[in-house]
BAROLUM-819960 format. One record per residue: residue number from 0; x, y, z of N, C-alpha, C, O, CB in turn; residue in one letter. Coordinates in nm, 2 decimals, always signed. Glycine has a CB too. Layout:
REM residues N
SITE zami    n_x    n_y    n_z   ca_x   ca_y   ca_z    c_x    c_y    c_z    o_x    o_y    o_z   cb_x   cb_y   cb_z rose
SITE  NUM      X      Y      Z      X      Y      Z      X      Y      Z      X      Y      Z      X      Y      Z    A
...
REM end
This chain:
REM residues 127
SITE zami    n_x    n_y    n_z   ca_x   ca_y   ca_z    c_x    c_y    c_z    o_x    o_y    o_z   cb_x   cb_y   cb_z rose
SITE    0  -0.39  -1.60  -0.14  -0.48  -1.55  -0.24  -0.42  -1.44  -0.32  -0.36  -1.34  -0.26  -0.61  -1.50  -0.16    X
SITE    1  -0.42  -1.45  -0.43  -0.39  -1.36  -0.52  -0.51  -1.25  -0.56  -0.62  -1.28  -0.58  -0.34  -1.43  -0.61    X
SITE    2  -0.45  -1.12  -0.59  -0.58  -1.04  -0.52  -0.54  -0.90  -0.71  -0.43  -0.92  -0.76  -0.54  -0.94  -0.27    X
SITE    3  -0.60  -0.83  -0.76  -0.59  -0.77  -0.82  -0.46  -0.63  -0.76  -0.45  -0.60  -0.65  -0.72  -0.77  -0.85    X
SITE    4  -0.38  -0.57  -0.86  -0.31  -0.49  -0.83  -0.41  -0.32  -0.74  -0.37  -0.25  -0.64  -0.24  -0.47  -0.99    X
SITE    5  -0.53  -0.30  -0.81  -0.62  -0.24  -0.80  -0.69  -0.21  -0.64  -0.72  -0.11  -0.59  -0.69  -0.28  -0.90    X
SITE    6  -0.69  -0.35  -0.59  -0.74  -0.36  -0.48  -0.58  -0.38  -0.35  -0.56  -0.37  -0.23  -0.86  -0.50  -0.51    X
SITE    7  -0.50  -0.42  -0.45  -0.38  -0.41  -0.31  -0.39  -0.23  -0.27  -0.40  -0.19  -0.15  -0.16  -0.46  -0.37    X
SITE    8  -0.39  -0.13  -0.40  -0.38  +0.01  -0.38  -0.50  +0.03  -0.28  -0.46  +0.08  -0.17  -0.39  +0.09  -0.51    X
SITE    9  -0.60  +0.00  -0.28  -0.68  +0.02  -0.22  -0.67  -0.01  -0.05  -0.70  +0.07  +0.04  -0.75  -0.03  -0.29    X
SITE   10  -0.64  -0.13  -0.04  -0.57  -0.21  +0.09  -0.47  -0.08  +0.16  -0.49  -0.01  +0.26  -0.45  -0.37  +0.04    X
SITE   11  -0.38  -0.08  +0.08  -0.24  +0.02  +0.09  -0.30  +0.15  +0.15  -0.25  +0.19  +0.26  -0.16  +0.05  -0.07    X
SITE   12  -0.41  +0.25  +0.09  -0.47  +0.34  +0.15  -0.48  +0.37  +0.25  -0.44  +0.46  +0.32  -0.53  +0.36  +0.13    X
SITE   13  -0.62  +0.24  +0.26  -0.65  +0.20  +0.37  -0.57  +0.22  +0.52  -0.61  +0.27  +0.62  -0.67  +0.09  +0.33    X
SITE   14  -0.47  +0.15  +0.49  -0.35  +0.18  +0.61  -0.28  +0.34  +0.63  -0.24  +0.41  +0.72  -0.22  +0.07  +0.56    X
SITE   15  -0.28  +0.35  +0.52  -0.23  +0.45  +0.51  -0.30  +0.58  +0.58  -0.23  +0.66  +0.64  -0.20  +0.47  +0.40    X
SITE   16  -0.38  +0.59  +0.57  -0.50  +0.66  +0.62  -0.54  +0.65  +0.74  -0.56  +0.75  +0.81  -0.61  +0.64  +0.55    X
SITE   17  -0.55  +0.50  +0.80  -0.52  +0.47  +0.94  -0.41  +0.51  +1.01  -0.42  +0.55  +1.12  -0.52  +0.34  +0.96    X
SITE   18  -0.27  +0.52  +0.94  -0.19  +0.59  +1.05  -0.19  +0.70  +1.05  -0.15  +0.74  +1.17  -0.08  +0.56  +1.06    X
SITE   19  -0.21  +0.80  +0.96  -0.25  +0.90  +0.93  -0.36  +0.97  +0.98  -0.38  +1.09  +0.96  -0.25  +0.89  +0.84    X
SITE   20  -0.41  +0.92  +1.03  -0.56  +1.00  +1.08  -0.66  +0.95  +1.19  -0.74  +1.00  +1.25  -0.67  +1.01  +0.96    X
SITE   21  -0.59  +0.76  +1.20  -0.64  +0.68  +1.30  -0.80  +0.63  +1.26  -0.84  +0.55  +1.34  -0.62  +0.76  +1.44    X
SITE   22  -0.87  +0.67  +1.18  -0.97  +0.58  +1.13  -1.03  +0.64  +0.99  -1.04  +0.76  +0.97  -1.09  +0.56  +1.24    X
SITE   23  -1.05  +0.57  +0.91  -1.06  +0.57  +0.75  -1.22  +0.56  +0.71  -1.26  +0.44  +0.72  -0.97  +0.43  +0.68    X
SITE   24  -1.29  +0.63  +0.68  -1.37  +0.67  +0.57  -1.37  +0.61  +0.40  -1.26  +0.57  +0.36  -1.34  +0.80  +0.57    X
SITE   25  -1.45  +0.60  +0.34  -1.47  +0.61  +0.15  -1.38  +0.75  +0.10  -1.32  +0.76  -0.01  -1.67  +0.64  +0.08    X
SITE   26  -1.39  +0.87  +0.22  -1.44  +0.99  +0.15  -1.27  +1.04  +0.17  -1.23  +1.15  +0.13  -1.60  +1.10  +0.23    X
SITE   27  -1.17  +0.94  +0.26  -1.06  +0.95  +0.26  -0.94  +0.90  +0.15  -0.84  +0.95  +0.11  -1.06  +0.91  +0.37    X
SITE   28  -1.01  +0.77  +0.11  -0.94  +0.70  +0.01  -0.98  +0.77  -0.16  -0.91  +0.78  -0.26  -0.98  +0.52  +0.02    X
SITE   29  -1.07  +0.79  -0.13  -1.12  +0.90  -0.27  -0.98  +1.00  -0.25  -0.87  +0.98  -0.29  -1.33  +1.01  -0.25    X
SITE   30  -1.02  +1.10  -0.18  -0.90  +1.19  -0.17  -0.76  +1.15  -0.18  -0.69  +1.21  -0.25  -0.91  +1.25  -0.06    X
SITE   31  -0.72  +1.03  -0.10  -0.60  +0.97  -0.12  -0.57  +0.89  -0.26  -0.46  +0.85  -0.27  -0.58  +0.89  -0.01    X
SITE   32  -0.65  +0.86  -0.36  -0.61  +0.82  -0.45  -0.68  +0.89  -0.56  -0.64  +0.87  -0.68  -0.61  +0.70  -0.44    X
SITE   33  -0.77  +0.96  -0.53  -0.77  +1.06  -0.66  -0.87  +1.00  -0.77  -0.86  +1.03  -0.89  -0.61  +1.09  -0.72    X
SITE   34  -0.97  +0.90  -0.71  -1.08  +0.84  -0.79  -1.21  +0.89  -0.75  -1.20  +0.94  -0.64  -1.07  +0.69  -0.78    X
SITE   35  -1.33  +0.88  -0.79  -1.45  +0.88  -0.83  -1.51  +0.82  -0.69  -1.46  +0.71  -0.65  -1.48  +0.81  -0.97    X
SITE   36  -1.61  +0.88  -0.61  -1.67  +0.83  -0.50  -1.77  +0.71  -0.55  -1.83  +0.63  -0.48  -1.74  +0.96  -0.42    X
SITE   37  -1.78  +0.71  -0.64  -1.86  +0.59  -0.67  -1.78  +0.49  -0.74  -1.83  +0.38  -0.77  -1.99  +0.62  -0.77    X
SITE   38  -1.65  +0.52  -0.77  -1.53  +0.38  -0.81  -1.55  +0.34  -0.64  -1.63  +0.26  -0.58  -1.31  +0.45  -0.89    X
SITE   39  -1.44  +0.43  -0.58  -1.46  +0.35  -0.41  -1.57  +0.26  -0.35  -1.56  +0.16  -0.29  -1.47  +0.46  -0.31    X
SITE   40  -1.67  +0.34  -0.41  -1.79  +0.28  -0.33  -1.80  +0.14  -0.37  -1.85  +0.06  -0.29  -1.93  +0.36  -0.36    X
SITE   41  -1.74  +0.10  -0.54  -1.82  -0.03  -0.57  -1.69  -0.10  -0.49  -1.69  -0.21  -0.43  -1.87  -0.08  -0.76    X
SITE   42  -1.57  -0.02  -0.51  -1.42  -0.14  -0.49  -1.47  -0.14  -0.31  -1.41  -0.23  -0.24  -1.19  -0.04  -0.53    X
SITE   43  -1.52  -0.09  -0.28  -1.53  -0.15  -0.12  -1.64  -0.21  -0.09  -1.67  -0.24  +0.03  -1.52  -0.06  -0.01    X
SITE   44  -1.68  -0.23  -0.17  -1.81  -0.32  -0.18  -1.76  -0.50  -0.19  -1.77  -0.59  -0.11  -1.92  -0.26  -0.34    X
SITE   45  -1.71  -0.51  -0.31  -1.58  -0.59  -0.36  -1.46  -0.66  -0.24  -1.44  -0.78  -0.22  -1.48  -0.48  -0.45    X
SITE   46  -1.40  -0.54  -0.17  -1.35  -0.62  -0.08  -1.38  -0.65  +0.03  -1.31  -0.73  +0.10  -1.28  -0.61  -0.07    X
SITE   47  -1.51  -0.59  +0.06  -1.59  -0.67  +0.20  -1.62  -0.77  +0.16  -1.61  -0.85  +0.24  -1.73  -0.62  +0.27    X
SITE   48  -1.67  -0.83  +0.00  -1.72  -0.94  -0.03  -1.63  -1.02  +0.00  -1.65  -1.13  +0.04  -1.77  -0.95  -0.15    X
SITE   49  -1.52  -0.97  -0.03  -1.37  -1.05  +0.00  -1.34  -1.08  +0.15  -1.24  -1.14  +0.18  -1.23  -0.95  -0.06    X
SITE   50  -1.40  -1.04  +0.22  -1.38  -1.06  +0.35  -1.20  -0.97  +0.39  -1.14  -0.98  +0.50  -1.38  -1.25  +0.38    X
SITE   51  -1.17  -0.89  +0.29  -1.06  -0.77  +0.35  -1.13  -0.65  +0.40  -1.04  -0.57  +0.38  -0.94  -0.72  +0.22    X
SITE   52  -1.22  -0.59  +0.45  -1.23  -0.54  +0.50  -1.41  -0.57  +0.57  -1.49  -0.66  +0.54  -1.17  -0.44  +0.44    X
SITE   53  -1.41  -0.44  +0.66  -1.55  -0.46  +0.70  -1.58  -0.28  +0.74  -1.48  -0.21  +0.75  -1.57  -0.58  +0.85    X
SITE   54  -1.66  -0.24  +0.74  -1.72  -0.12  +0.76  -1.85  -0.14  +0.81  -1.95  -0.21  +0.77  -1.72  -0.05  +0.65    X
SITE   55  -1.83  -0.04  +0.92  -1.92  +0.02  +1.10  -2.06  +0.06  +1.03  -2.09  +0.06  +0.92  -1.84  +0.20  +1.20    X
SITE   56  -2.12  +0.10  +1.13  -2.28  +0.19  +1.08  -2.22  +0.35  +1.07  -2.31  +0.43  +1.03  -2.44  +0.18  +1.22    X
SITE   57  -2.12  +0.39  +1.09  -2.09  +0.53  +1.07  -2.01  +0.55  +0.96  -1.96  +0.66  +0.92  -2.02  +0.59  +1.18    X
SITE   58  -1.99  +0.44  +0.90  -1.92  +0.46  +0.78  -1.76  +0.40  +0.73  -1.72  +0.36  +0.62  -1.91  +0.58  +0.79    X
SITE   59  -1.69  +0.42  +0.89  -1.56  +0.39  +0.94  -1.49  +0.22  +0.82  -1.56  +0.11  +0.80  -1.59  +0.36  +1.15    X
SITE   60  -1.38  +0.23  +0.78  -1.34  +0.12  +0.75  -1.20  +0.04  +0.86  -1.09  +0.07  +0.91  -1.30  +0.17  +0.60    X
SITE   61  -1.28  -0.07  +0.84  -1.12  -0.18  +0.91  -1.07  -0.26  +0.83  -1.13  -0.30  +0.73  -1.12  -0.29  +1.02    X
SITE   62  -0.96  -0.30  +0.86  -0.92  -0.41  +0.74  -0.87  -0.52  +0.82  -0.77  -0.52  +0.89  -0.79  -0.37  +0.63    X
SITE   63  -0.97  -0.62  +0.79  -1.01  -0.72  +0.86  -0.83  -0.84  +0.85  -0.74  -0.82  +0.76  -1.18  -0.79  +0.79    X
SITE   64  -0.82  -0.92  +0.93  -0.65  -0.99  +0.93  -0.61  -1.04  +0.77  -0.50  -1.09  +0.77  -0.65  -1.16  +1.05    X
SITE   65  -0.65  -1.05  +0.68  -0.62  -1.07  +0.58  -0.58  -0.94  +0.49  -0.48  -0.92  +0.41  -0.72  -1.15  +0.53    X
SITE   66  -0.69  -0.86  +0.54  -0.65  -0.71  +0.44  -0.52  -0.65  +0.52  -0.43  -0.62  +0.45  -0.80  -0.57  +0.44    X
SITE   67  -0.52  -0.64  +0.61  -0.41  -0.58  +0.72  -0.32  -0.66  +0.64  -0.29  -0.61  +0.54  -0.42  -0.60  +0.91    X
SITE   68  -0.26  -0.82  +0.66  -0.16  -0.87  +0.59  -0.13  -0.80  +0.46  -0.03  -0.72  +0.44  -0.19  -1.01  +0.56    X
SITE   69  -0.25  -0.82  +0.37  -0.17  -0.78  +0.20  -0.15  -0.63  +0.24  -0.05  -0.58  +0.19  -0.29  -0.81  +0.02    X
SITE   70  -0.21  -0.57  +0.30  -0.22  -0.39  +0.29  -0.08  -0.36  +0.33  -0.03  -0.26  +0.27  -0.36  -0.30  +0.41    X
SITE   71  +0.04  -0.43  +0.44  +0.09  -0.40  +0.52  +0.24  -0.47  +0.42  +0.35  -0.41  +0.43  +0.01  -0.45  +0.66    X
SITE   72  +0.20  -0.58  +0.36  +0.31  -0.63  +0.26  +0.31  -0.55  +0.13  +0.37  -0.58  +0.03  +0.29  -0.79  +0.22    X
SITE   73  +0.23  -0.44  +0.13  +0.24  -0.39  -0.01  +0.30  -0.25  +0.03  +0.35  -0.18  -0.06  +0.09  -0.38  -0.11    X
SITE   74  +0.29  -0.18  +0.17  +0.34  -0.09  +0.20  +0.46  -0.08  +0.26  +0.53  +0.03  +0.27  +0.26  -0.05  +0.24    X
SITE   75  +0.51  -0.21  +0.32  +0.69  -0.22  +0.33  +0.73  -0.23  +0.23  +0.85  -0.23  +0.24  +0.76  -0.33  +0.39    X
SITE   76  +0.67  -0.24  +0.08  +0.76  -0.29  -0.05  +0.71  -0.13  -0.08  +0.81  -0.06  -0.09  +0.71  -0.46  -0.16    X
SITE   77  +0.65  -0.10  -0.09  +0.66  +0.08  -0.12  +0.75  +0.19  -0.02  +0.79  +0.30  -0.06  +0.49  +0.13  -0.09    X
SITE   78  +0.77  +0.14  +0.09  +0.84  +0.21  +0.16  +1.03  +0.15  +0.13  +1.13  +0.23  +0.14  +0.76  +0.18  +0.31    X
SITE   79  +1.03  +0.05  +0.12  +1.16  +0.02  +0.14  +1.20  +0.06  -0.05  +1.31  +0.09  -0.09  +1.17  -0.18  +0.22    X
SITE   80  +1.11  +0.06  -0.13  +1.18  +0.07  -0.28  +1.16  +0.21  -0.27  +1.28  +0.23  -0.28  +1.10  -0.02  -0.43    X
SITE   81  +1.12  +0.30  -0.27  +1.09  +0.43  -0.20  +1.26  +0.49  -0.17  +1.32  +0.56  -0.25  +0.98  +0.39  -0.04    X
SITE   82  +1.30  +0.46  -0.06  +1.38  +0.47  +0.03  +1.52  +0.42  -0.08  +1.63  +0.48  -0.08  +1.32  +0.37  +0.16    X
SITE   83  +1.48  +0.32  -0.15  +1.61  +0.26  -0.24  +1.65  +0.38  -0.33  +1.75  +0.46  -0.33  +1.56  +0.12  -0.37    X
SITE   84  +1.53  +0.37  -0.39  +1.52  +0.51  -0.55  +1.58  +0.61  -0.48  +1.69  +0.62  -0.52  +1.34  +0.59  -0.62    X
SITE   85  +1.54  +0.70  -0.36  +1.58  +0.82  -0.32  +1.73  +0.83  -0.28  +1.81  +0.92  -0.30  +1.50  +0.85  -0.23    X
SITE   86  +1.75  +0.69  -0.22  +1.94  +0.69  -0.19  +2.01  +0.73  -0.31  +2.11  +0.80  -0.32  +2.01  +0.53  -0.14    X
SITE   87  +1.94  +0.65  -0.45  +2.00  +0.58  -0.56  +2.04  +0.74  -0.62  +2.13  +0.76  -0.70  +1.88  +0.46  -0.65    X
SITE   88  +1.94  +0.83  -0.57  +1.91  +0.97  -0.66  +1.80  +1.04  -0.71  +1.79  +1.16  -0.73  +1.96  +0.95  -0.77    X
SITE   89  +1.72  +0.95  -0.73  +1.59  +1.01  -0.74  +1.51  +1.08  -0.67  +1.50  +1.07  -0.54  +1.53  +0.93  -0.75    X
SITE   90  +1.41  +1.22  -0.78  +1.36  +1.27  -0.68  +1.22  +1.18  -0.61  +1.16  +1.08  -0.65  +1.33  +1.42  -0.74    X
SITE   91  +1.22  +1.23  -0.51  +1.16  +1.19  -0.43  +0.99  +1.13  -0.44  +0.94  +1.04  -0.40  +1.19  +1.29  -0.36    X
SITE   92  +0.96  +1.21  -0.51  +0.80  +1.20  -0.57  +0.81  +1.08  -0.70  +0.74  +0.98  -0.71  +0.72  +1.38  -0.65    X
SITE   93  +0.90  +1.12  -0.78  +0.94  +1.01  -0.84  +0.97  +0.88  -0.82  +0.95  +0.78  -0.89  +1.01  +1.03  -0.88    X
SITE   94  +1.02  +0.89  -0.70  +1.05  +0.74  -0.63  +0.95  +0.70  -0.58  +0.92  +0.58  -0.62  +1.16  +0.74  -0.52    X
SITE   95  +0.88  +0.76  -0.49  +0.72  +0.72  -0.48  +0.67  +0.65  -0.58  +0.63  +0.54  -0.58  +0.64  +0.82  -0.46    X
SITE   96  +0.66  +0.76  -0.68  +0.55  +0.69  -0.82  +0.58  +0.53  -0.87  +0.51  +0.43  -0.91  +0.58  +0.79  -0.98    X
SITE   97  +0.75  +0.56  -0.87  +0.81  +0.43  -0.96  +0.79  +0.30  -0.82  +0.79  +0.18  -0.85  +1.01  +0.46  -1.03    X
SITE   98  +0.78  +0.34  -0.73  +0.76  +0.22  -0.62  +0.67  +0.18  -0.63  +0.64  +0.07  -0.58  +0.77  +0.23  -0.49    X
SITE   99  +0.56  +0.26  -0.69  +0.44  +0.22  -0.63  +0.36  +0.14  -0.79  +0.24  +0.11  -0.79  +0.36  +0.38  -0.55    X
SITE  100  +0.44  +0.14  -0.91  +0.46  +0.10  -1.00  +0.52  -0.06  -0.98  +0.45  -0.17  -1.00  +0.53  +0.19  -1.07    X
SITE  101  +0.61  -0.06  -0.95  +0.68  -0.20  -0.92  +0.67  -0.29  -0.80  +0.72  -0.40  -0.80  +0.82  -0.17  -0.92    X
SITE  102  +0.59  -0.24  -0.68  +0.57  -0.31  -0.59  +0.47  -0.42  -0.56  +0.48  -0.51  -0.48  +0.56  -0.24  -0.54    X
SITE  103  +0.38  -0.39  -0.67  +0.28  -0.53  -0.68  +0.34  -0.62  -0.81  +0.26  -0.71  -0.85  +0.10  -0.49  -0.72    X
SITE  104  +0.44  -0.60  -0.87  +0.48  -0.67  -0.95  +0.62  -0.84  -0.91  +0.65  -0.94  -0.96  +0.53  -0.54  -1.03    X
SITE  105  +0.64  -0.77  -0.80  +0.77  -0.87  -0.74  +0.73  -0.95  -0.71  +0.64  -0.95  -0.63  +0.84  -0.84  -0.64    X
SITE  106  +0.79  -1.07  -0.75  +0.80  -1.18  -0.64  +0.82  -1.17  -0.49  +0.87  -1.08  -0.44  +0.89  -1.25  -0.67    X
SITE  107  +0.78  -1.27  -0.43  +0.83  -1.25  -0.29  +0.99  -1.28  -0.28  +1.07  -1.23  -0.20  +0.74  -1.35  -0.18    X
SITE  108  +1.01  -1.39  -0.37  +1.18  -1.39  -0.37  +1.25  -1.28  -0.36  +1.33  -1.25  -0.28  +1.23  -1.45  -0.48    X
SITE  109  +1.18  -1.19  -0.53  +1.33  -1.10  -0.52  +1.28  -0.99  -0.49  +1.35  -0.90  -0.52  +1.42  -1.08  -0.64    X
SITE  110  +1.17  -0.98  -0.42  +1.19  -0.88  -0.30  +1.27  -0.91  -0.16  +1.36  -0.83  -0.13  +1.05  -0.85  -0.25    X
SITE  111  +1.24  -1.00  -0.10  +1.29  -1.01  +0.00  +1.45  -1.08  +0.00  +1.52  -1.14  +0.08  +1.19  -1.07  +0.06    X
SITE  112  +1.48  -1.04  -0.17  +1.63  -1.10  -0.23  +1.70  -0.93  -0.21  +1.82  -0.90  -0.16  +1.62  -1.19  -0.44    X
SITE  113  +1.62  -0.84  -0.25  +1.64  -0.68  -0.24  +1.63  -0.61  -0.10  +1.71  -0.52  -0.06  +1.52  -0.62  -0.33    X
SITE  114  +1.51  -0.66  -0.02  +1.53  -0.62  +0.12  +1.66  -0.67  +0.23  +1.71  -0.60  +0.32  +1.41  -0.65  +0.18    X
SITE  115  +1.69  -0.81  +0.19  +1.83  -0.80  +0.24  +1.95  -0.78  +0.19  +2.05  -0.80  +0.26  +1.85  -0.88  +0.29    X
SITE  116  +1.95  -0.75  +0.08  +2.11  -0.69  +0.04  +2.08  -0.54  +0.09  +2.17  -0.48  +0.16  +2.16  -0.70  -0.15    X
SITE  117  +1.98  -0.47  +0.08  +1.93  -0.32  +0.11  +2.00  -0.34  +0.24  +2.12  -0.29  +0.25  +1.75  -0.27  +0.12    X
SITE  118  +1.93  -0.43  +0.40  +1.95  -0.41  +0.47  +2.09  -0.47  +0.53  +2.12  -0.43  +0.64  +1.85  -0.42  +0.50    X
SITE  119  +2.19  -0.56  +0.47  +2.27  -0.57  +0.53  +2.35  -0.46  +0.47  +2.41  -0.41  +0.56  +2.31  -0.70  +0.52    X
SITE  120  +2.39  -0.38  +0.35  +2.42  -0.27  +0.29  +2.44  -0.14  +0.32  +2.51  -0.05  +0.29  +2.36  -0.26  +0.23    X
SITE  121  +2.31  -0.16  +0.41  +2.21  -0.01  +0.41  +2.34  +0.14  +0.45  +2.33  +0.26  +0.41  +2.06  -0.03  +0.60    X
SITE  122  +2.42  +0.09  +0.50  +2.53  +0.17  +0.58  +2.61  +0.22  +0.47  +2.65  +0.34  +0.48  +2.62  +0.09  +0.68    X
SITE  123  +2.63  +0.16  +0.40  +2.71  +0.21  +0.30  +2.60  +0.31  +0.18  +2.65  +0.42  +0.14  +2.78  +0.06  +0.22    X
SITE  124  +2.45  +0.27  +0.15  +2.38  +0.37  +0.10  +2.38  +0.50  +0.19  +2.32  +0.60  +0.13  +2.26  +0.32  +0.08    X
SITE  125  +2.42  +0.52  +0.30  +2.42  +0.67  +0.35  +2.50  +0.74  +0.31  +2.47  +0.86  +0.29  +2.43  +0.69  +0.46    X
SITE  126  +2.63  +0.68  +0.28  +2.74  +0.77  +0.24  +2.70  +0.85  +0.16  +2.78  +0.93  +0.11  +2.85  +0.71  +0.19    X
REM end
């Protein structure tokens, strides 16, 4: 399923916030992405309809096996281009930003054309 760029960020939070704090709220992804409690409210409305997530009677969010997949493939491709930029030179926040720019844009080819030259490589980016 091909899913909007908007809603992978959202996915991506999601996780992010789970390892980070071990269970996720609206009132967490607002803060982590710096939107409107009533943008959140409708985009998680949206992807329960989607069956990517589900949310408790206390509020709590999960991301049901499909959201976990995309949430989890958008945050190795943020982490690993992340990790590229900063070897490459970049500051750091920068490299964030620009990863997080280019990571819903890739193919799965030439990402995973980039994660293994990265990783057979990788030794030589420490130098």
């Amino acid at each position: 399923m091909k899913i909007l760029e908007s809603a992978e960020n959202y996915l991506e939070a999601i996780l992010m916030g789970r390892e980070e704090k071990g269970a996720v709220r609206s009132i967490d992804v607002v803060n982590h992405l710096g939107f409107s409690k009533p943008s959140v409210s409708v985009a998680m409305k949206h992807l329960e309809a989607d069956d990517l997530i589900r949310r408790d009677g206390d509020g709590y969010i999960c991301l049901t096996e499909s959201g976990e997949e995309i949430a989890r493939m958008i945050y190795e491709r943020h982490n690993l281009l992340t990790d590229i930029f900063v070897r490459l030179g970049v500051n750091p926040e920068t490299a964030r930003e620009d990863a997080c720019k280019i990571e819903h844009d890739l193919s799965e080819e030439t990402f995973e054309s980039i994660k293994r030259a990265y990783t057979a490589h990788k030794e030589e980016y420490l130098k």
